[in-house]
N, C-alpha and C positions, 0 to 999 in steps of 0.2 A: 681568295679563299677565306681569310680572316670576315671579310664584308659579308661572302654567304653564311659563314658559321656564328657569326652573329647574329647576322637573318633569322635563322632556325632557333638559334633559342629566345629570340624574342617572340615568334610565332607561336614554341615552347612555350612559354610563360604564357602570352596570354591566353591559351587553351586550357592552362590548368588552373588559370583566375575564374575563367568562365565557365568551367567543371565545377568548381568550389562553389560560385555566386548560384551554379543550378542544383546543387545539392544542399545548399543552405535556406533554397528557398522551399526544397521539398519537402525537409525535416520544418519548417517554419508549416507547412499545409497537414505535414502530418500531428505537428500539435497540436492543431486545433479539431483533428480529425478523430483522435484517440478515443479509445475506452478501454477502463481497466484491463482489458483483455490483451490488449496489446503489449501488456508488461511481463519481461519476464525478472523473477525474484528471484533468490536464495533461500532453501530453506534454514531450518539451523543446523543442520551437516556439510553447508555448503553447494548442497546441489543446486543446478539449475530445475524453476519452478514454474511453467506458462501457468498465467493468471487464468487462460483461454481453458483448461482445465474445466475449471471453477463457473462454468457456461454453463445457464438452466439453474442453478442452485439458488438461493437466496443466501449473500455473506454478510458478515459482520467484522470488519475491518477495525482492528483495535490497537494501538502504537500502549506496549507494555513496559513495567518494569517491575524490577524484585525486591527492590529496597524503598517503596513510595506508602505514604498512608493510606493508594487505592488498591495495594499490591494482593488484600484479599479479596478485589472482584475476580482473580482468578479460578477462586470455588464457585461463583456465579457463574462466569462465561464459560466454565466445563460442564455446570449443571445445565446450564440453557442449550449446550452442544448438544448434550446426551439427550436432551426431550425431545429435540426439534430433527437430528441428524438425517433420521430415516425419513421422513418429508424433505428431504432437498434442503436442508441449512451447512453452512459452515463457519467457523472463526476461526479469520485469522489472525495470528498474532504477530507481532511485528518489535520485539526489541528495540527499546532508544534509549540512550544516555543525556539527552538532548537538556532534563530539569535537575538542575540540582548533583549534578554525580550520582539516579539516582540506580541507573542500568549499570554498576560497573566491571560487571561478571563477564566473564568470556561466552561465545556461545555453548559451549559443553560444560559450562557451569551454568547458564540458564538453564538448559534444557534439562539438566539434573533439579536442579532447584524448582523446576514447573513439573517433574515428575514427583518427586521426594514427595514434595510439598502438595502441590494438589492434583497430584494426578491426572494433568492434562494429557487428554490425548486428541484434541485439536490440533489441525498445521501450525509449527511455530517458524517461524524465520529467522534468517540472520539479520543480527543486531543493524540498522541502519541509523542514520542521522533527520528527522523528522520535521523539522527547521532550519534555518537559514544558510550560509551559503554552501553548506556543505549534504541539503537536504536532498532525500532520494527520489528519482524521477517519477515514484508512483504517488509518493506524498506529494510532490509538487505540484501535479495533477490533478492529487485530490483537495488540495488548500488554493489553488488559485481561481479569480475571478472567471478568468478566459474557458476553463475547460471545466469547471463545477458555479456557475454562475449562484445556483440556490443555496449552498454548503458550503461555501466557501470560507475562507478565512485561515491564520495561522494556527497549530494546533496548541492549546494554552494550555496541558500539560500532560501527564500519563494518565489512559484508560479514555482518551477521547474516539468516541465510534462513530463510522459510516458506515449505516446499513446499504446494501446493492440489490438492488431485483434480480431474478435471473435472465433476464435480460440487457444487465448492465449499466441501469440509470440508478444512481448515487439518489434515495430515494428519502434520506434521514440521516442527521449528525445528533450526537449527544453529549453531551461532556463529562469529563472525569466524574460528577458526582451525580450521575442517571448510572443506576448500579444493573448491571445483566440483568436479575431476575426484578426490576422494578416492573410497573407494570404498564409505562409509557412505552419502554422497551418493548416488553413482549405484546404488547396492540401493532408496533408497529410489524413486529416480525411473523405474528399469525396474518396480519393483514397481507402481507406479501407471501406471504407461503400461500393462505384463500385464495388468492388470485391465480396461484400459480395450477393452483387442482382442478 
């Protein structure tokens, strides 16, 4: 009895090795499969948010903070919302603590602080981690080699963007000091909206 009940859980085990090794190799196919759409977010209430939503639109993916010397592109990226909304644009914003201590507000003090202050009414999200090991799986998506080959790279500090088609190809990065309403910016955002009409 001992010899068969041994049996069985070796049999056990190795069914659930080989469970494992085939659901490690699926998530390994679906990384390389992805597109932002596949992500699902927080927003800053906490709710869950499908990126899948956000399909057909032209976005503007922006990793924010409230205490940084770019913290008044947020009058810009509300201004750029509000021209472009009704043609299919979005931004969103994404809280990070990631430079400097420099996100250190809870998310219902962001969200008050982005209202107060400049009256965004863009989607904002919950606070995530934007780098290193502790970085969230849609940044990580959008900063690695494998899955953004042209745009790639770590994100070097607050107010760095990726514009998206609405079709979902990662079509432009800008960094902290390419301000919303510059005008490399907005070529690139009318040029994706033209295309989209």
């Amino acid at each position: 009895m001992k010899k068969y009940m041994s049996l069985l859980l070796g049999l056990i085990i190795l069914i659930a090795i080989s469970d494992n090794t085939m659901q490690a190799k699926d998530n390994q196919k679906g990384v390389t499969m992805k597109s932002i759409y596949d992500f699902t977010v927080k927003d800053i209430d906490g709710k869950d948010v499908k990126l899948e939503q956000f399909k057909g639109k032209a976005i503007l993916i922006v990793n924010v903070a409230s205490k940084c010397g770019f913290t008044s592109q947020y009058e810009g990226l509300q201004k750029v919302y509000s021209q472009y909304k009704d043609r299919g644009f979005v931004i969103l914003g994404f809280p990070a603590n990631n430079f400097l201590g420099q996100e250190p507000g809870t998310n219902e003090e962001i969200k008050q602080f982005c209202s107060l202050n400049y009256n965004v009414t863009f989607p904002m999200f919950s606070k995530i981690s934007v780098k290193g090991k502790d970085i969230d799986p849609l940044y990580k998506f959008l900063t690695e080699k494998e899955t953004n080959p042209e745009f790639s790279g770590d994100i070097s500090w607050n107010f760095n963007k990726f514009l998206v088609d609405p079709e979902g190809k990662i079509v432009a990065r800008f960094g902290s000091r390419a301000k919303p309403e510059s005008e490399e910016v907005i070529q690139a955002i009318e040029k994706v909206l033209t295309s989209k009409e």
